[in-house]
C-alpha positions in Angstrom: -173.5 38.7 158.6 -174.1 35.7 160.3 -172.7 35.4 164.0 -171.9 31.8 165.3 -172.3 32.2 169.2 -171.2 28.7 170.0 -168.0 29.9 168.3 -167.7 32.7 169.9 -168.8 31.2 173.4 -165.9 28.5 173.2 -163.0 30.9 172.4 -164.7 33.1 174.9 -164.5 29.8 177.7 -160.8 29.3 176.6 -159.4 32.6 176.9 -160.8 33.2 180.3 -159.5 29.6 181.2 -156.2 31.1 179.8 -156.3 34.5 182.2 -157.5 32.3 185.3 -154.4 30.5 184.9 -151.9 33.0 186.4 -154.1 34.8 187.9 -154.6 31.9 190.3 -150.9 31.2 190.3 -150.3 35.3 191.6 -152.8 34.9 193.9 -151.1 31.7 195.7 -152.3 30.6 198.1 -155.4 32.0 199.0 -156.4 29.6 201.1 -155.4 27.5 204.0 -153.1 24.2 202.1 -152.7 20.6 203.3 -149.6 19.0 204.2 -150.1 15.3 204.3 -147.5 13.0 206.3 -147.1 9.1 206.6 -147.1 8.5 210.3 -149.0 9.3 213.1 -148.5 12.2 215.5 -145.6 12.5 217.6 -143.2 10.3 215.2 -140.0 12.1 214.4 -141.5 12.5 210.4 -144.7 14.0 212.4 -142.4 16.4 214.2 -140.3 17.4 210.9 -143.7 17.4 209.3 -145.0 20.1 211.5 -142.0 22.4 211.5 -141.9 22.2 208.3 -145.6 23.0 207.4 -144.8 25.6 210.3 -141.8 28.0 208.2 -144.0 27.5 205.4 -146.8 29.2 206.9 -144.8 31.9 208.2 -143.5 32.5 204.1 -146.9 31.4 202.6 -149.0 33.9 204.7 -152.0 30.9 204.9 -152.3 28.1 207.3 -150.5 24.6 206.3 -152.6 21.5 208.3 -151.1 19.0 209.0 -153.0 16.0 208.4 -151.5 12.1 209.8 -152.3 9.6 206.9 -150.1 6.1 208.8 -150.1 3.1 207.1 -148.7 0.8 203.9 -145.1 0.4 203.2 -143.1 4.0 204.1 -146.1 6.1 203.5 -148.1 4.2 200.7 -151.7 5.2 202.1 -150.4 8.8 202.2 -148.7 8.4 198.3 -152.1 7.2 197.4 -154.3 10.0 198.8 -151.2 12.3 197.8 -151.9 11.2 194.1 -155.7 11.0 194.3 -155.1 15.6 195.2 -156.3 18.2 192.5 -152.9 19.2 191.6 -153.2 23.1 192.6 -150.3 23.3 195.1 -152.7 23.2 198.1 -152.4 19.7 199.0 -148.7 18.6 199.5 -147.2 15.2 201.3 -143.8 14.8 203.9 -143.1 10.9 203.8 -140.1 8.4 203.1 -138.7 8.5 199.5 -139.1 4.1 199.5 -143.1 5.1 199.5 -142.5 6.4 195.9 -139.1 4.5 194.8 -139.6 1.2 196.4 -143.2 0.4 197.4 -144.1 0.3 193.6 -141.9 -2.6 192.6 -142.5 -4.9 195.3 -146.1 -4.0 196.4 -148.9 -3.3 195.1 -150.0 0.6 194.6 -152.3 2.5 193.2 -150.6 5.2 192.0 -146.6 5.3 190.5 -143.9 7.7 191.1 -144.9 9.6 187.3 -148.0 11.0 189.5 -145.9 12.9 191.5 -143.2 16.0 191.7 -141.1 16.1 194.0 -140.0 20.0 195.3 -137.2 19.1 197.8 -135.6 16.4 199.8 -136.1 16.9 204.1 -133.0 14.6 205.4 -131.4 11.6 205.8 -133.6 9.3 209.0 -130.6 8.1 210.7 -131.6 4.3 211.4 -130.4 0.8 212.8 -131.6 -2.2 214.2 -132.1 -2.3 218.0 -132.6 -5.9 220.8 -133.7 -5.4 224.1 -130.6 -4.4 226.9 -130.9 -7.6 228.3 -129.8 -9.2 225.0 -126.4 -10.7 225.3 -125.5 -9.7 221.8 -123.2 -6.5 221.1 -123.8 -6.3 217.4 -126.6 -8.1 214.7 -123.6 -10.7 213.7 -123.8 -11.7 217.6 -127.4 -12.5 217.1 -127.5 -14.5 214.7 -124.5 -16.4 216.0 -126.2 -16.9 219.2 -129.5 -18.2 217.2 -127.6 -20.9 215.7 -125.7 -21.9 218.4 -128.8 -22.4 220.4 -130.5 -23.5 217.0 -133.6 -20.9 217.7 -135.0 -18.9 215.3 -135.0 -14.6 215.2 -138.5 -12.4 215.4 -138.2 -9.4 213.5 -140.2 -6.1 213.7 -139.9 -4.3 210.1 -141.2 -0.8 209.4 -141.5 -0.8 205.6 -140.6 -3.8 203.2 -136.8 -2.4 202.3 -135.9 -3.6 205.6 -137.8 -6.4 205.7 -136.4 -7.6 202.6 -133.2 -6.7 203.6 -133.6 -8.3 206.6 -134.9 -11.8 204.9 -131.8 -11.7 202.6 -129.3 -11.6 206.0 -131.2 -14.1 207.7 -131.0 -16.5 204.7 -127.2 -16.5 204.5 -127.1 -16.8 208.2 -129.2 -19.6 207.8 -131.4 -18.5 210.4 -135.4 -18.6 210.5 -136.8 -15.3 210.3 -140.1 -14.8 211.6 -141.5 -11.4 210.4 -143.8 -9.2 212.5 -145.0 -5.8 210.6 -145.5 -2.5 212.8 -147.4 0.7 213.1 -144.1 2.7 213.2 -141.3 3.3 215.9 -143.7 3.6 219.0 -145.1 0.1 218.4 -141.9 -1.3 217.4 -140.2 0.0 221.0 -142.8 -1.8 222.7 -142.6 -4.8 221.2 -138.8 -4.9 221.5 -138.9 -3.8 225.0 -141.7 -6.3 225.9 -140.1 -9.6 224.3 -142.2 -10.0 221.5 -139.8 -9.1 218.8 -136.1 -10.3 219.2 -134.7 -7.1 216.5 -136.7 -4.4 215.5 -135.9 -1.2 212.9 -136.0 2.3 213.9 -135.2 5.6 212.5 -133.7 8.4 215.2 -136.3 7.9 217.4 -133.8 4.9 218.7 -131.1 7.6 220.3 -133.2 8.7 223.3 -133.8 4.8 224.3 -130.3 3.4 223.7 -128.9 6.5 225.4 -131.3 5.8 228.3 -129.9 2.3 228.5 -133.3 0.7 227.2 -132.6 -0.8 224.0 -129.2 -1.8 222.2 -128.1 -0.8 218.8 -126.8 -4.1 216.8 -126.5 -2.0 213.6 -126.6 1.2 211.6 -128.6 0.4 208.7 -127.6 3.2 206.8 -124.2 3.6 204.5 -122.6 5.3 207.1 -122.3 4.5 210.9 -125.1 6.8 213.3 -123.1 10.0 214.1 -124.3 10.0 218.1 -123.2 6.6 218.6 -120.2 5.8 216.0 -118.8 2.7 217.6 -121.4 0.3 216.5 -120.9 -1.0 212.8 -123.0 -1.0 209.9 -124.5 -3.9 208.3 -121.9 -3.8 206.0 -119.3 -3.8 207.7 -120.6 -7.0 209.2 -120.4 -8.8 206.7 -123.8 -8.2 204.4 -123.9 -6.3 201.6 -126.9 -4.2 202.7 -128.5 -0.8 203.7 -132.1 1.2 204.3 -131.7 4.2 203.6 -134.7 6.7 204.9 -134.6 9.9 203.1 -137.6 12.0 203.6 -139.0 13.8 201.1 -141.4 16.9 199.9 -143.8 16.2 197.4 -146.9 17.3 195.1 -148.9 15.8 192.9 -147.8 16.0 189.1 -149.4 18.9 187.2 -149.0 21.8 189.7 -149.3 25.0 187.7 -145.7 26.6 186.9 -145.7 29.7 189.1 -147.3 27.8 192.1 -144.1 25.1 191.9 -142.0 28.2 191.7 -143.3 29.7 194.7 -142.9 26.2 196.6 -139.1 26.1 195.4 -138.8 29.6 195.9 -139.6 28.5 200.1 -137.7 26.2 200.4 -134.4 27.3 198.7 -135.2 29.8 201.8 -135.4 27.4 204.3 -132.2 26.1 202.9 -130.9 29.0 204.2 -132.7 29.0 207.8 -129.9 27.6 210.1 -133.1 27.7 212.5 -135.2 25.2 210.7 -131.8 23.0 209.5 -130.9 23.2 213.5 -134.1 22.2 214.2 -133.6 18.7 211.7 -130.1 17.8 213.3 -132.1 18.0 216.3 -134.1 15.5 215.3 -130.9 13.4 214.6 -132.0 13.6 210.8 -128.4 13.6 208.7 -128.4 17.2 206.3 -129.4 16.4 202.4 -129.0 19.3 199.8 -132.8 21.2 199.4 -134.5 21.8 196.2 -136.1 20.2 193.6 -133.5 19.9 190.8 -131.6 17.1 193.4 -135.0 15.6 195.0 -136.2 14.7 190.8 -132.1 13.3 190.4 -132.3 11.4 193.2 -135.4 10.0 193.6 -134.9 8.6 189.7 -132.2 7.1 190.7 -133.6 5.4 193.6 -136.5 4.1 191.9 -134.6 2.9 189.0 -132.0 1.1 191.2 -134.9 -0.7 193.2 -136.1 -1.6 189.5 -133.4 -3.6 189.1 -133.6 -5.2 192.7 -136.9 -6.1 191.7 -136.4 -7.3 188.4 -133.3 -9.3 190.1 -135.6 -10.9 192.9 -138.5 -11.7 190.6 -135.6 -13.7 188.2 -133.9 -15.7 191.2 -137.5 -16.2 192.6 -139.0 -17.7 189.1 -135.3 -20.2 189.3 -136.5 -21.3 192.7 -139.9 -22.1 191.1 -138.4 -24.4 188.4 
């Protein structure tokens, strides 16, 4: 009888790839796991970022490290090292949902929102566009008013291109000029607001200890609704414009995580769902409460990126009517 070892060698190779499989999912994690986020430390993203990786530790049993990857358009540098991760569940990413539903159709990435899973949304950035105290506008529609009156131009300080598109489309049926200044996040953005660089800058919660403090002046809540900790200033909508940013945060993985590792990542944070220590901890953080788990974060974040398609689509049509 004739034996044919390469034969037997590959159906040996494939069956102990086959056991490894869930033996390596039971065993999750055995080692310490990588949680990735989009801004640098001490950001309020940074500080979710870190309580987050924090519970999951506790329910894990291994060390999650967090590790600041700032820069591109609401997180694209992280989205890119994000997608660049063996998928084994022990490198995971905390940034804004635009870095995967936005930043593809208007910039360019390397990596699209098919590379990724996304296990659960984190909460809604409460957000608005702030001026210097010393402005003497009450509300965005003041400011633009008063730069036409005095026929002056605006300088504004964006954090991701949503709102700096956003921002261009206002300006243009204010007929104002818009001169566009891009940031390093909400640190840099206070400075330059405070300092009289930028006339208008965007900021995410990170805005409520500084207007509180009397040193800078919401014009707008960016988001659908108006801020909950200071509801008498209006939302760009209600001033007449037709637009929002809206800065969920989200939990994600690269795609092709093994089954019963995704499970266990659900399984955690369907618990944290349940923490009222951890969701105290985001309304802290003046983050508005989204529903947890994965089955909502893949709805909405299909949603998003196909309603940004269309923007795009939209823009690139009205931009190639200009051109004729």
């Amino acid at each position: 009888m004739h034996i044919n070892w390469n034969v037997l060698l590959l159906f040996a190779a494939l069956a102990g790839l086959l056991l490894s499989q869930p033996a390596f999912a039971a065993d999750y994690p055995n080692h310490p796991i990588k949680m990735l986020t989009m801004v640098k430390p001490g950001a309020q993203i940074d500080l979710l970022t870190r309580a987050l990786a924090d519970a999951m530790s506790k329910q894990l049993g291994q060390p999650v490290i967090v590790s600041n990857n700032a820069g591109g358009s609401h997180g694209s540098v992280m989205a890119s090292d994000l997608s660049a991760a063996e998928p084994d569940g022990y490198t995971l990413g905390v940034s804004a949902t635009a870095a995967y539903t936005y930043s593809p159709h208007f910039i360019k990435t390397r990596y699209k929102i098919e590379d990724f899973t996304f296990i659960s949304m984190l909460g809604l950035n409460q957000s608005g566009l702030v001026c210097a105290p010393d402005r003497p506008w009450k509300t965005l529609k003041d400011a633009f008013e008063w730069a036409r009156k005095e026929k002056k131009g605006l300088t504004y300080m964006f954090q991701g291109s949503d709102d700096r598109d956003a921002m261009r489309r206002i300006a243009a049926k204010e007929g104002v000029s818009l001169s566009l200044m891009p940031s390093t996040g909400g640190p840099s953005i206070i400075s330059a607001v405070m300092g009289g660089h930028a006339d208008v800058g965007h900021l995410g919660a990170i805005l409520f200890e500084y207007v509180e403090a009397g040193k800078l002046k919401l014009l707008a809540a960016t988001t659908p609704q108006r801020l909950t900790p200071i509801p008498d200033v209006p939302t760009l909508k209600e001033q007449g414009w037709d637009e929002s940013v809206e800065m969920f945060v989200v939990l994600a993985a690269p795609k092709g995580i093994p089954d019963a590792v995704m499970a266990r990542l659900v399984q955690v944070m369907d618990n944290l769902a349940k923490d009222e220590k951890f969701r105290n901890f985001i309304s802290d953080l003046k983050m508005a409460p989204v529903p947890f788990g994965r089955d909502y974060a893949e709805k909405y974040m299909k949603q998003a990126y196909d309603r940004f398609g269309r923007e795009a689509a939209e823009a690139k049509k009205e931009s190639t009517g200009k051109a004729k």
